[in-house]
PyMOL CGO cylinders between C-alpha atoms (Angstrom):
from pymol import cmd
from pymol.cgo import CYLINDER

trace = [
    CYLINDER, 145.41, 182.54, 130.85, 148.07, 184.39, 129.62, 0.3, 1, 1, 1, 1, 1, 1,
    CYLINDER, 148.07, 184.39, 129.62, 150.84, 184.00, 126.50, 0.3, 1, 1, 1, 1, 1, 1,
    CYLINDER, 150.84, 184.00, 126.50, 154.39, 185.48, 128.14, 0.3, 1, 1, 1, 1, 1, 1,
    CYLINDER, 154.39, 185.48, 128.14, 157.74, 184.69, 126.46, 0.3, 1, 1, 1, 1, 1, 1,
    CYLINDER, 157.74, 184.69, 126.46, 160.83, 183.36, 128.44, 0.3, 1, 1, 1, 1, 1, 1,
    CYLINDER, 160.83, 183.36, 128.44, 163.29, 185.96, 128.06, 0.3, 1, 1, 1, 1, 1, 1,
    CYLINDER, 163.29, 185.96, 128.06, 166.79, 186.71, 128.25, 0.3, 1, 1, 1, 1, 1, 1,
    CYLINDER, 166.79, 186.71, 128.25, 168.76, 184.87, 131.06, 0.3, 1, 1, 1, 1, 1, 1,
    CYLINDER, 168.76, 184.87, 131.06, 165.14, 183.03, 131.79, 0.3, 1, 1, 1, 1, 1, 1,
    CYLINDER, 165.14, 183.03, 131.79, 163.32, 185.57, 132.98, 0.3, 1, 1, 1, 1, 1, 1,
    CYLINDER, 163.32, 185.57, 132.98, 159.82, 186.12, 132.42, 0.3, 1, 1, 1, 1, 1, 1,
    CYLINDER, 159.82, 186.12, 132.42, 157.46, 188.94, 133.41, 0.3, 1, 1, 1, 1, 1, 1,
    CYLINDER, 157.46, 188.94, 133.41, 154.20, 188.24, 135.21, 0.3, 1, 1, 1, 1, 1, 1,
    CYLINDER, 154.20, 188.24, 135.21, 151.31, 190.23, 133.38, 0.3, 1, 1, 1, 1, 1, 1,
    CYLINDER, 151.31, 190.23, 133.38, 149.95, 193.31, 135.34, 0.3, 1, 1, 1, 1, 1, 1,
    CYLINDER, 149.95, 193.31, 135.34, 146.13, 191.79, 136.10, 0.3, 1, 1, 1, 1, 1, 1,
    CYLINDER, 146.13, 191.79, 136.10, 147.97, 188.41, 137.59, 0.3, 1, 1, 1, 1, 1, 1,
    CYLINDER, 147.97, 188.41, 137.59, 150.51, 190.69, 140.11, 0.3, 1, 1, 1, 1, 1, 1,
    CYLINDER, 150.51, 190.69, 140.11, 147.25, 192.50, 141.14, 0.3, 1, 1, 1, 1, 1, 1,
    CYLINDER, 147.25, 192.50, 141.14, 145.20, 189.62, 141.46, 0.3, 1, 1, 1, 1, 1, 1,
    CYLINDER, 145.20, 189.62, 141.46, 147.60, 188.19, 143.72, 0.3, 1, 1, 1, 1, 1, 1,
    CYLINDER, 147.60, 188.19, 143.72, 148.82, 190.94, 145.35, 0.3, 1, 1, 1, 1, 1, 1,
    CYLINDER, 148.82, 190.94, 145.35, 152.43, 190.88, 144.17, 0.3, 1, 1, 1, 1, 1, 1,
    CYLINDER, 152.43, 190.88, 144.17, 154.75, 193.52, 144.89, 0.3, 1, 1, 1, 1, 1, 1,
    CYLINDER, 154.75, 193.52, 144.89, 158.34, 194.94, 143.34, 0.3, 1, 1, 1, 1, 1, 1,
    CYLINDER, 158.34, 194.94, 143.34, 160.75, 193.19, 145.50, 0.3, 1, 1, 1, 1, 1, 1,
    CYLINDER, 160.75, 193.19, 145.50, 158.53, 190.06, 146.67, 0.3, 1, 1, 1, 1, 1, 1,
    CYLINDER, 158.53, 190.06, 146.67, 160.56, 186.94, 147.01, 0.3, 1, 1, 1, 1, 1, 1,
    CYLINDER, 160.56, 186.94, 147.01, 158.70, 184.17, 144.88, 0.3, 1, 1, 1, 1, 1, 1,
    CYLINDER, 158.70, 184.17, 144.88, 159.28, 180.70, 145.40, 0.3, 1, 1, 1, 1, 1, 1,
    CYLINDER, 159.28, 180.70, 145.40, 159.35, 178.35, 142.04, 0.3, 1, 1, 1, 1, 1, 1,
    CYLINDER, 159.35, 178.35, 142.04, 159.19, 174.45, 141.70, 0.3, 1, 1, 1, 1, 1, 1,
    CYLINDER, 159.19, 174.45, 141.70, 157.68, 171.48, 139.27, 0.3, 1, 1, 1, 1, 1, 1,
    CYLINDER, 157.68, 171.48, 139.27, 154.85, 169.47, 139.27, 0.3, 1, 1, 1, 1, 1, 1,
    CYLINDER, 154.85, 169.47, 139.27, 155.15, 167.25, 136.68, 0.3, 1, 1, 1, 1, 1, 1,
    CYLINDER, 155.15, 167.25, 136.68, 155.84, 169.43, 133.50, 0.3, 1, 1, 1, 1, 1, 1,
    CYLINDER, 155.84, 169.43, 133.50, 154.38, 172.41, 135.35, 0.3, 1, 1, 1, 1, 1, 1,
    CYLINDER, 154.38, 172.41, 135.35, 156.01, 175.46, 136.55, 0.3, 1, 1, 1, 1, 1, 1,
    CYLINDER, 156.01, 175.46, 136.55, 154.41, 176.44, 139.87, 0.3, 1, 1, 1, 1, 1, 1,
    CYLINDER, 154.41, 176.44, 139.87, 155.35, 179.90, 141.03, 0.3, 1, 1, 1, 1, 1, 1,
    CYLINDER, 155.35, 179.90, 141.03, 153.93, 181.57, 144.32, 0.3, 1, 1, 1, 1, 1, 1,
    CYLINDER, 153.93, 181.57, 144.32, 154.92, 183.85, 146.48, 0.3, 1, 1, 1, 1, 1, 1,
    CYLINDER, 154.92, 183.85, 146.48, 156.62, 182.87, 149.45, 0.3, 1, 1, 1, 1, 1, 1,
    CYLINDER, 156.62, 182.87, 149.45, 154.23, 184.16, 152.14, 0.3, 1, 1, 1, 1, 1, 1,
    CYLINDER, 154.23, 184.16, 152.14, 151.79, 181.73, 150.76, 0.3, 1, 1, 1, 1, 1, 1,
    CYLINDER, 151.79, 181.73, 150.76, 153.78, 178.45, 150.46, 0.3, 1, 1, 1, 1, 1, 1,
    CYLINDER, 153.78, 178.45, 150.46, 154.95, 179.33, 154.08, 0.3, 1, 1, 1, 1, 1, 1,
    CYLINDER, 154.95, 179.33, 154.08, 151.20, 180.26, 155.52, 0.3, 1, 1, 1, 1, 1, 1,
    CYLINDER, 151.20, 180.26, 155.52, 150.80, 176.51, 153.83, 0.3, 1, 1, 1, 1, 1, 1,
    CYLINDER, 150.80, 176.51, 153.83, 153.59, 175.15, 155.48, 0.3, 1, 1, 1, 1, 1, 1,
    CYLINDER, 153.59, 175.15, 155.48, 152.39, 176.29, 158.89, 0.3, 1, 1, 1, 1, 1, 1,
    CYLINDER, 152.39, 176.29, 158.89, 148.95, 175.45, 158.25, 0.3, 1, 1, 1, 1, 1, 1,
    CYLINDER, 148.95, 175.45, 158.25, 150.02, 171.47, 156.99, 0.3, 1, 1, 1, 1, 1, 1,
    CYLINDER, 150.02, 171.47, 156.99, 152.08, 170.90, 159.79, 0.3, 1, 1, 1, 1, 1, 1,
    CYLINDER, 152.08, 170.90, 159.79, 149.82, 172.87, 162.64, 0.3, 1, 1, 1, 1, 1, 1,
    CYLINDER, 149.82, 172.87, 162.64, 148.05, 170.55, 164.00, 0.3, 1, 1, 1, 1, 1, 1,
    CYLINDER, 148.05, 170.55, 164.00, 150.91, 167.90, 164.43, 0.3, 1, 1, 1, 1, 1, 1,
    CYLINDER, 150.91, 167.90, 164.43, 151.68, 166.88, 168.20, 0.3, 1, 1, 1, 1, 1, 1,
    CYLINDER, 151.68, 166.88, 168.20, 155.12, 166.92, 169.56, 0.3, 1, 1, 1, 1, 1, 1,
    CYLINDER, 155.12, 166.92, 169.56, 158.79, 166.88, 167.52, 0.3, 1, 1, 1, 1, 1, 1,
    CYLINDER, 158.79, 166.88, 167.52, 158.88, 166.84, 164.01, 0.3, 1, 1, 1, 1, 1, 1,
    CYLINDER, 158.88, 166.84, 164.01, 162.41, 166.61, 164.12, 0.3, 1, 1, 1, 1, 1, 1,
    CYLINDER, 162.41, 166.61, 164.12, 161.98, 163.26, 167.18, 0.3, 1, 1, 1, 1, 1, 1,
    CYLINDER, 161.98, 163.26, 167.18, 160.60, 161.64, 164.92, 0.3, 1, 1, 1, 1, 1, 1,
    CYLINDER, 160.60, 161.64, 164.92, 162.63, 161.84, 162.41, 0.3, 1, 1, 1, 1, 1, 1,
    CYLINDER, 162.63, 161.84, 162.41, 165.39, 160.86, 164.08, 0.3, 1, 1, 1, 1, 1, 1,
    CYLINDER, 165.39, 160.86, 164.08, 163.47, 157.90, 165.60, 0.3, 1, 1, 1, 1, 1, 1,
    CYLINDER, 163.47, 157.90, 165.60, 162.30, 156.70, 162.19, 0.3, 1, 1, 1, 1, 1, 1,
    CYLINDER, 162.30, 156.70, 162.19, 166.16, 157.08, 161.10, 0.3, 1, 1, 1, 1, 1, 1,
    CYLINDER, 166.16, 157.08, 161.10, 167.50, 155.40, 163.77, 0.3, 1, 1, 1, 1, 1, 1,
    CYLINDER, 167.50, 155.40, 163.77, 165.46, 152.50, 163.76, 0.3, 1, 1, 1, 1, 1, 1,
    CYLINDER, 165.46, 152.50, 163.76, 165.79, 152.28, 159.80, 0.3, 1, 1, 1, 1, 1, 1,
    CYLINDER, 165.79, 152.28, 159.80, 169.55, 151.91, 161.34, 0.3, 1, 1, 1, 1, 1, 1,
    CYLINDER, 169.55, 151.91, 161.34, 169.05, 149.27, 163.66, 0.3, 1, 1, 1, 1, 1, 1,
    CYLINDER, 169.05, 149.27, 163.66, 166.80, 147.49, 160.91, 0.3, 1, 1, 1, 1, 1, 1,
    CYLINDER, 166.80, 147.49, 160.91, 169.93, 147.41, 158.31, 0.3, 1, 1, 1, 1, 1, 1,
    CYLINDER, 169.93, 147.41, 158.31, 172.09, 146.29, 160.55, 0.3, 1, 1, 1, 1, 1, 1,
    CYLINDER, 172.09, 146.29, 160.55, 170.41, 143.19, 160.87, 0.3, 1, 1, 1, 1, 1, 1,
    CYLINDER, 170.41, 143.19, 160.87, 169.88, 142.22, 157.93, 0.3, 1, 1, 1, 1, 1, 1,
]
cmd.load_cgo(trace, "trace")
């Protein structure tokens, strides 16, 4: 663990042994988000090598389905 201070405009600098450790780079786009009162920060290479991994194995059209599911959420209102 390590004690860094939010600084001007927000920013905050990621200790030396953490960039190594994760093999960040000057210039590396980082992606930030929340879970629950925690800041998660990775880099983006990572969170998309997840992304691909997750949805891998998945048969056919994300985006079919998607628009199946919306269209019968449609149909379903509609009645009612």
């Amino acid at each position: 663990m390590y004690r860094v201070r939010l600084g001007r405009q927000g920013r905050v600098v990621i200790p030396a042994p953490l960039r190594r450790v994760l093999g960040l780079r000057q210039g590396d786009t980082l992606v930030c988000g929340t879970a629950g009162q925690r800041l998660i920060l990775e880099a983006r290479r990572t969170a998309e090598e997840e992304l691909w991994q997750r949805f891998a194995k998945v048969k056919g059209s994300l985006a079919k389905e998607l628009i199946a599911q919306r269209r019968r959420e449609v149909e379903r209102e509609a009645k009612a």
